[in-house]
Biopython code that builds the backbone (N, CA, C, O; Angstrom):
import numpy as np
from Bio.PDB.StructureBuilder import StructureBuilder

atoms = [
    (1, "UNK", "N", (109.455, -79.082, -40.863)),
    (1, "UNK", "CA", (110.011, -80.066, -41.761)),
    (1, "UNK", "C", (111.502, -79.870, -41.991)),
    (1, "UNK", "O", (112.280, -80.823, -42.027)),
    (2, "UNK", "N", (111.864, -78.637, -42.141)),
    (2, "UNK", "CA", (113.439, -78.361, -42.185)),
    (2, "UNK", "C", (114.417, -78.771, -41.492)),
    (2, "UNK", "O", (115.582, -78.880, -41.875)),
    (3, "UNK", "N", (113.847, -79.094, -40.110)),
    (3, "UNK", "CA", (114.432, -79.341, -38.637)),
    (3, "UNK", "C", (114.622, -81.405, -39.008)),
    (3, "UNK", "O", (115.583, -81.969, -38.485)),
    (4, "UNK", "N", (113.873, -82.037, -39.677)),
    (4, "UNK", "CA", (113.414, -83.424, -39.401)),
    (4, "UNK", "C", (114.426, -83.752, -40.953)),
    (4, "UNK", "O", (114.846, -84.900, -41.095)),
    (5, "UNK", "N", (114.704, -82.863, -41.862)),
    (5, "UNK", "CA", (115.399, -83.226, -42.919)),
    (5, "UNK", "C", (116.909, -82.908, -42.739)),
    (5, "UNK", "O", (117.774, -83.414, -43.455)),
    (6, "UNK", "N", (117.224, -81.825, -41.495)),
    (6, "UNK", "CA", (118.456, -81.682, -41.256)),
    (6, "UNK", "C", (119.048, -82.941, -40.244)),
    (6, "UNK", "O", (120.242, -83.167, -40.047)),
    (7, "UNK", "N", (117.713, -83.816, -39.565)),
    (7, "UNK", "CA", (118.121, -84.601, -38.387)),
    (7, "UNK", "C", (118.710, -85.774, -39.381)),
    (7, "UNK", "O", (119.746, -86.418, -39.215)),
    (8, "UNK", "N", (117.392, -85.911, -40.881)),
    (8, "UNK", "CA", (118.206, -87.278, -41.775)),
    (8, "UNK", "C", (119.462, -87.241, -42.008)),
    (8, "UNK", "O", (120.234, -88.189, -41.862)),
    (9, "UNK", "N", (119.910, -85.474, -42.615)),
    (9, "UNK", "CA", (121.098, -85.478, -43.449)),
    (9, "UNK", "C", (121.976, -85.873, -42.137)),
    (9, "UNK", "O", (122.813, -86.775, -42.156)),
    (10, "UNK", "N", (121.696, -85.134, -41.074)),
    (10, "UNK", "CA", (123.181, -85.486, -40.159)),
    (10, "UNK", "C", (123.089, -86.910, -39.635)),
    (10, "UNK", "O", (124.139, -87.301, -39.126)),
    (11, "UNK", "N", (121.995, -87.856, -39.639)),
    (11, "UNK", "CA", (121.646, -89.494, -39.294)),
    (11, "UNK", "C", (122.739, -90.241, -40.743)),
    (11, "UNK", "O", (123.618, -91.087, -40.574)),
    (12, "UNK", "N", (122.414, -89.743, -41.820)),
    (12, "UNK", "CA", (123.479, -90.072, -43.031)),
    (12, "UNK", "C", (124.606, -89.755, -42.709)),
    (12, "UNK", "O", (125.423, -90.630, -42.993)),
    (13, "UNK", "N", (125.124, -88.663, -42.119)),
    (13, "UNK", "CA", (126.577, -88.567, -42.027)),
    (13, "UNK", "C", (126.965, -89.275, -41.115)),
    (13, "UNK", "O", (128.102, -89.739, -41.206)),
    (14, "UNK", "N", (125.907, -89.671, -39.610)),
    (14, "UNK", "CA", (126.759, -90.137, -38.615)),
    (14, "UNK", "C", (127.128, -91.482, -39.163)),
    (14, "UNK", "O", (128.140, -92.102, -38.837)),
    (15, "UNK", "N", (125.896, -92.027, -40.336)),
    (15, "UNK", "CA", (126.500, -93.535, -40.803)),
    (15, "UNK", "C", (127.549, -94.145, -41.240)),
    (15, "UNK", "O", (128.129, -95.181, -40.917)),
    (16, "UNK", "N", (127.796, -92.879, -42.480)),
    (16, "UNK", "CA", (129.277, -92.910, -43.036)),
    (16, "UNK", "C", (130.265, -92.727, -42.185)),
    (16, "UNK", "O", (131.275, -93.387, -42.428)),
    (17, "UNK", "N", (130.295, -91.898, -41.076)),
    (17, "UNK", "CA", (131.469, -91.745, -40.243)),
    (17, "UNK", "C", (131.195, -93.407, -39.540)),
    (17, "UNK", "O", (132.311, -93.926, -39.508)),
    (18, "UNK", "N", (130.326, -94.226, -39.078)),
    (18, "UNK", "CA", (130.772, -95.288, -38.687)),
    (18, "UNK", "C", (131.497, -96.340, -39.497)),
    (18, "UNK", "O", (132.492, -96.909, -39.046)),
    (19, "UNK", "N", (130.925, -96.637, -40.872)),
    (19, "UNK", "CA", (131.328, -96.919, -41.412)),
    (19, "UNK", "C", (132.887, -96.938, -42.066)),
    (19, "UNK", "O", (133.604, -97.762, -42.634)),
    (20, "UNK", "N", (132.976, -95.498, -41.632)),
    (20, "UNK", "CA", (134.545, -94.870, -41.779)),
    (20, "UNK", "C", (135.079, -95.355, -40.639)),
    (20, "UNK", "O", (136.105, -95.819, -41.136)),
    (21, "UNK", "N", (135.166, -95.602, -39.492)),
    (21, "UNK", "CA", (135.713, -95.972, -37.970)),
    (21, "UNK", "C", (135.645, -97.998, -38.150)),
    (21, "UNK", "O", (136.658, -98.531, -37.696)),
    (22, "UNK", "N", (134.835, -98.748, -38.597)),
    (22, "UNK", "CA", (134.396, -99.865, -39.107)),
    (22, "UNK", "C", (135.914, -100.373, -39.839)),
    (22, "UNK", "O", (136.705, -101.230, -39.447)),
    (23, "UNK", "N", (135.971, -99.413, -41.146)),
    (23, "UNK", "CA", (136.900, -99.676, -41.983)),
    (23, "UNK", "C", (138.302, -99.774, -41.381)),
    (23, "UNK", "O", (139.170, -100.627, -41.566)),
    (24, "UNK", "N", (138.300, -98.558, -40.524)),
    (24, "UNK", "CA", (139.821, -98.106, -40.427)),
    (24, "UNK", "C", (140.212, -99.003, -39.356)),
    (24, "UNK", "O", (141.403, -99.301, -39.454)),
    (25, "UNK", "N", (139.414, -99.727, -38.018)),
    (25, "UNK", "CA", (139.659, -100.561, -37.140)),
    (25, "UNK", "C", (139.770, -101.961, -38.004)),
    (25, "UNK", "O", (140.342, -102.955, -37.556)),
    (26, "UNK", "N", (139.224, -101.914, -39.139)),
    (26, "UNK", "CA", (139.959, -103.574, -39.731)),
    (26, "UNK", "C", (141.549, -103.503, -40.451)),
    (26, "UNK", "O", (142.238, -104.433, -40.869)),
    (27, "UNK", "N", (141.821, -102.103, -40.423)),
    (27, "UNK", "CA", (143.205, -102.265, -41.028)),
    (27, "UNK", "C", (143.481, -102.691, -40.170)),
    (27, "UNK", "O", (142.942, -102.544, -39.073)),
    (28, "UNK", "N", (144.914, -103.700, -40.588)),
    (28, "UNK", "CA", (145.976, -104.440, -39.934)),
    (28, "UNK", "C", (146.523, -103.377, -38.853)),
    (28, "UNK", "O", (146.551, -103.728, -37.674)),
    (29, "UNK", "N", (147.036, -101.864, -39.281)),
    (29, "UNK", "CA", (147.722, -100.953, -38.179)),
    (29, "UNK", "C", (146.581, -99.308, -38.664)),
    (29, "UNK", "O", (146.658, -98.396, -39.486)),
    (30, "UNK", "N", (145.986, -99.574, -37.979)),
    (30, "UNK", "CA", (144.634, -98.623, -37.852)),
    (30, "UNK", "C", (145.657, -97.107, -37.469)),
    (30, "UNK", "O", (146.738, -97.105, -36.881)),
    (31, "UNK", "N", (145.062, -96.166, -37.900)),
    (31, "UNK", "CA", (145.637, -94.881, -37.283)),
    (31, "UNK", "C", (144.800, -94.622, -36.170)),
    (31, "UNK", "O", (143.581, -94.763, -36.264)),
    (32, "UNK", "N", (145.468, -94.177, -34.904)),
    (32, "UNK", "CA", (144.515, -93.987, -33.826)),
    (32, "UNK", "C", (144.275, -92.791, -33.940)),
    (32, "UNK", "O", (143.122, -92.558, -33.575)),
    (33, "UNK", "N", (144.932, -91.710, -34.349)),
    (33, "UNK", "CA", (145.015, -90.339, -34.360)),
    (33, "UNK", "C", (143.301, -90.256, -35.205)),
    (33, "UNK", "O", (142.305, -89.677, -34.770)),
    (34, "UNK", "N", (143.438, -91.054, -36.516)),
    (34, "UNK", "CA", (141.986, -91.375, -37.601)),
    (34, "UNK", "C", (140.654, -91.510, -36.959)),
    (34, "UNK", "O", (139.567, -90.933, -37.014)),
    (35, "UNK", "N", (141.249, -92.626, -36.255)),
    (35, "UNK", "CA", (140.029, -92.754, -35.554)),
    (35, "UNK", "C", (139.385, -92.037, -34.314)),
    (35, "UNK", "O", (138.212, -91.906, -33.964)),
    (36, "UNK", "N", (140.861, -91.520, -33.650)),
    (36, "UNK", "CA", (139.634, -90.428, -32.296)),
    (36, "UNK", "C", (138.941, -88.977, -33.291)),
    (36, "UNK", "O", (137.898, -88.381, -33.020)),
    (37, "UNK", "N", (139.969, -88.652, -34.572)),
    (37, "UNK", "CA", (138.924, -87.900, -34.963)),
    (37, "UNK", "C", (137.858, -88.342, -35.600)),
    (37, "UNK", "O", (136.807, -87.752, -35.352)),
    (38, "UNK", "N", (137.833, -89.325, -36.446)),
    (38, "UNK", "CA", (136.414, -89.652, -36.961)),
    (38, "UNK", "C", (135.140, -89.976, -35.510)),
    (38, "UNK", "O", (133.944, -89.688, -35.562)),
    (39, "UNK", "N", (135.817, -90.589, -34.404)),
    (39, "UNK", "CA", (135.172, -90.991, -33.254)),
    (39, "UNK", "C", (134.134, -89.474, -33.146)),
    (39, "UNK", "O", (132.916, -89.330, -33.256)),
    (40, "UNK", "N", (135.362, -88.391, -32.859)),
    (40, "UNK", "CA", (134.983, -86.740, -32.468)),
    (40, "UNK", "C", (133.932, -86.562, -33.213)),
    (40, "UNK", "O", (132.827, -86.425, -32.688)),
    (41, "UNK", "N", (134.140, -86.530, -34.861)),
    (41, "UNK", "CA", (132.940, -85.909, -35.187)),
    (41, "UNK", "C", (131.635, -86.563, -35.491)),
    (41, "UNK", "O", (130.659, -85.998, -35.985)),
    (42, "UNK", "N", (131.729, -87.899, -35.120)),
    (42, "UNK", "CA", (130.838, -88.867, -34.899)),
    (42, "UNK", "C", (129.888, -88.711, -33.483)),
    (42, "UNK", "O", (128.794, -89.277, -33.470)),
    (43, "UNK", "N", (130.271, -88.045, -32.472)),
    (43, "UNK", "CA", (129.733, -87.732, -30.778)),
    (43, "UNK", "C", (129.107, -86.331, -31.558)),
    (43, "UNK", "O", (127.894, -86.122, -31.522)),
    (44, "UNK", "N", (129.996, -85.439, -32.230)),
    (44, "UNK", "CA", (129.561, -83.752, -32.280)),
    (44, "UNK", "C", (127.942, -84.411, -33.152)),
    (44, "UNK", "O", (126.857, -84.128, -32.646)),
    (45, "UNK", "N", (128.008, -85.234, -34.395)),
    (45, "UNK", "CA", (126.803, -84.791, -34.970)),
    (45, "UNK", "C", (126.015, -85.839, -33.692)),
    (45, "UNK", "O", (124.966, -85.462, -33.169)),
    (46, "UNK", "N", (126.436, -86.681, -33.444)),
    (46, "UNK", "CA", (125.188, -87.414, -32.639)),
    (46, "UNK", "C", (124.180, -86.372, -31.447)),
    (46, "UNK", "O", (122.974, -86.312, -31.207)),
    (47, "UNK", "N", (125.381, -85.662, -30.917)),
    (47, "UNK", "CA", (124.816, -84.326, -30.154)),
    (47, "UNK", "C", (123.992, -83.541, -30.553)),
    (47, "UNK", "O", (123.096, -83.109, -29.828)),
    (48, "UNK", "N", (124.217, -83.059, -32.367)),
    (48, "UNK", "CA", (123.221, -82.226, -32.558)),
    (48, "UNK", "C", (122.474, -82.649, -32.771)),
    (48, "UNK", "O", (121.507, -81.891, -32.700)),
    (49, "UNK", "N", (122.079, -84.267, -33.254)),
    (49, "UNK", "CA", (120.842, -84.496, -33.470)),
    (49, "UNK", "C", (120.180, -84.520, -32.556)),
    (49, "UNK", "O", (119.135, -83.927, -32.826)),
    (50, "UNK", "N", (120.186, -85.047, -31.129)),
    (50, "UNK", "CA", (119.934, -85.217, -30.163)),
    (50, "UNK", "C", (119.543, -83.407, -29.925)),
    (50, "UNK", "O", (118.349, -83.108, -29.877)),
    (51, "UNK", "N", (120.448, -82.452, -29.807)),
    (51, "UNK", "CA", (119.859, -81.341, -29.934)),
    (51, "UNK", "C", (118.434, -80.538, -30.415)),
    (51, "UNK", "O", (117.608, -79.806, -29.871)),
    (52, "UNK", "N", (118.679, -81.195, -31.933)),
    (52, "UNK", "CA", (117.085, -81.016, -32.826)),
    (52, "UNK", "C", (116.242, -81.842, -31.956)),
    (52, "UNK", "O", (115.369, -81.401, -31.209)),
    (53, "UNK", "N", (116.565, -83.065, -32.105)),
    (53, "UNK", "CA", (115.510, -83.771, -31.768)),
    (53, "UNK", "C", (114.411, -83.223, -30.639)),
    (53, "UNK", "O", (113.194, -83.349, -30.774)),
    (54, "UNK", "N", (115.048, -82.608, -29.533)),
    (54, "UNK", "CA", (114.486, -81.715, -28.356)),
    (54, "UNK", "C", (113.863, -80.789, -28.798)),
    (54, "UNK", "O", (112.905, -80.378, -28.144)),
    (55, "UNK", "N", (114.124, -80.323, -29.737)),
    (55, "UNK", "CA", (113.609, -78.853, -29.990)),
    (55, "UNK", "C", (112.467, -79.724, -30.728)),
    (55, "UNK", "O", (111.634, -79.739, -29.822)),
    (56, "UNK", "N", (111.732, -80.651, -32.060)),
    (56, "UNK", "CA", (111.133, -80.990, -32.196)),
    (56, "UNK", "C", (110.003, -81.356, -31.264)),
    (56, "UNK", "O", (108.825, -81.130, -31.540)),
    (57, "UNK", "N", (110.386, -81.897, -30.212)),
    (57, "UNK", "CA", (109.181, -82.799, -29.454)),
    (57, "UNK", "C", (109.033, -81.855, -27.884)),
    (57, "UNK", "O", (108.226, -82.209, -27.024)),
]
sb = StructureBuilder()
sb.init_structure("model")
sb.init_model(0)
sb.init_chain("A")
sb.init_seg("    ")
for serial, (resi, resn, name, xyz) in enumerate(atoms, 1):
    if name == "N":
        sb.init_residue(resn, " ", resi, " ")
    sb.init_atom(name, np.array(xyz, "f"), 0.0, 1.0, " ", f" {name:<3s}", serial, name[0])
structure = sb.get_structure()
């Protein structure tokens, strides 16, 4: 169960980070620098979930 509640919390973060990438591409002059890092740590958690997820099944 520990493994399936760490996959939600990081499924919640990857949301907000889209949401964060969402926002910052409607500014008029978006920071690109903003967005390849929010992009970055948006791939890192998608990885680990994808990580757990393996180890689950």
């Amino acid at each position: 169960m520990a493994v399936e509640a760490r996959i939600r919390e990081l499924g919640s973060r990857h949301q907000n980070l889209e949401r964060a990438i969402e926002d910052e591409m409607r500014r008029p002059h978006a920071d690109d620098l903003r967005l390849k890092d929010l992009k970055r740590q948006k791939l890192k958690l998608k990885e680990e979930m994808e990580s757990l997820r393996s180890r689950v099944h």
